[in-house]
N, C-alpha and C positions, 0 to 999 in steps of 0.2 A: 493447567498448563496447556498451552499450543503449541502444535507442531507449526514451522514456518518453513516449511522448502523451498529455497534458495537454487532458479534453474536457468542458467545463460551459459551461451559460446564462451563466455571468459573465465567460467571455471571448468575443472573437466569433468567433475561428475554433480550430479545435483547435491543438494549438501542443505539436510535437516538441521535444523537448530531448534530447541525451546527456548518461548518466550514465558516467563512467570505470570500465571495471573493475577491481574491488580496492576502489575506494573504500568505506568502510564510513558514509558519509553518507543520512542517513534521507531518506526520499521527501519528506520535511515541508523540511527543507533543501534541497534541489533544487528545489523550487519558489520557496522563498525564495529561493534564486539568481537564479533566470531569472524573478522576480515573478510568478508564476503566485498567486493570490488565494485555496490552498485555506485554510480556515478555519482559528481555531487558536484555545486560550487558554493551556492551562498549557505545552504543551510534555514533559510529563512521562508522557502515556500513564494520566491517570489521568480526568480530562472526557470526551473520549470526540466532541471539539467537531471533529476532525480526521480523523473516520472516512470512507474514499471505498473505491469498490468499484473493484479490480482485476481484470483481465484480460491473461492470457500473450498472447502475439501469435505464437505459433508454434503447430505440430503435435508438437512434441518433448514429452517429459515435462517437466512445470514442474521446477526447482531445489529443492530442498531448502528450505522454509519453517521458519520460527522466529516462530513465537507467543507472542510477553514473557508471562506471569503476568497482565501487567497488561489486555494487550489481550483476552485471555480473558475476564477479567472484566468489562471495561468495554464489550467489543462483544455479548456474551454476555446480561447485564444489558440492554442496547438494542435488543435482540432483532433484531441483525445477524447472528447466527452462532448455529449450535444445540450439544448437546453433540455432536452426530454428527460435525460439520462438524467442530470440537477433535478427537474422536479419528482422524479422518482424515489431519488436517495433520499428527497427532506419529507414527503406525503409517503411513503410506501416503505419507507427502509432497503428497499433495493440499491444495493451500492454498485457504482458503475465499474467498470473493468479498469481504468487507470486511476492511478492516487500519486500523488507527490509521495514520496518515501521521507521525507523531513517532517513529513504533518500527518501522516497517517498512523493512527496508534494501533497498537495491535491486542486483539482482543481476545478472548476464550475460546480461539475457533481453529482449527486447523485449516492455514491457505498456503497457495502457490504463487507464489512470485516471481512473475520472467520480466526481465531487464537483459 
């Protein structure tokens, strides 16, 4: 299980939710579960309208990240993420500080999510 804290101006306190391990459900869906208000429009990773900045909540090395095509480009383009930041995540597993919430799956780790 992961803890997933959920922390922005648009709710009024931070607000924990568990994610199952295994489940292969996007952080954009887990809020939508537990109505958590992050932004959205297409759903598809390609607007860019659902970008929030993550944070591991341990000392462990983070999980292995996966960076869609899409969200390269589209956080990239938003000048959320540099190329460095890209080749870190794919050589190094260092995941960078913003992710699309429609493409970013959530993993065995407890993180923070501000949007």
């Amino acid at each position: 299980m992961a803890n997933v804290t959920f922390c922005s101006p648009k709710i009024k306190k931070d607000l924990t939710v568990y994610a199952t391990a295994g489940d292969c459900s996007t952080l954009l869906a887990l809020a939508k579960k537990h109505k958590v208000p992050v932004e959205f429009e297409c759903e598809n990773g390609e607007c860019g309208s659902c970008a929030v900045e993550v944070a591991i909540l341990s000392n462990k090395q983070p999980m292995g990240v996966h960076l869609t095509e899409k969200e390269k480009s589209v956080l990239k383009l938003a000048g959320k993420i540099t190329k460095q930041q890209i080749a870190d995540s794919e050589v190094t597993d260092i995941p960078p500080p913003w992710r699309l919430a429609c493409q970013f799956i959530v993993r065995n780790e407890d993180i923070l999510v501000k949007f």
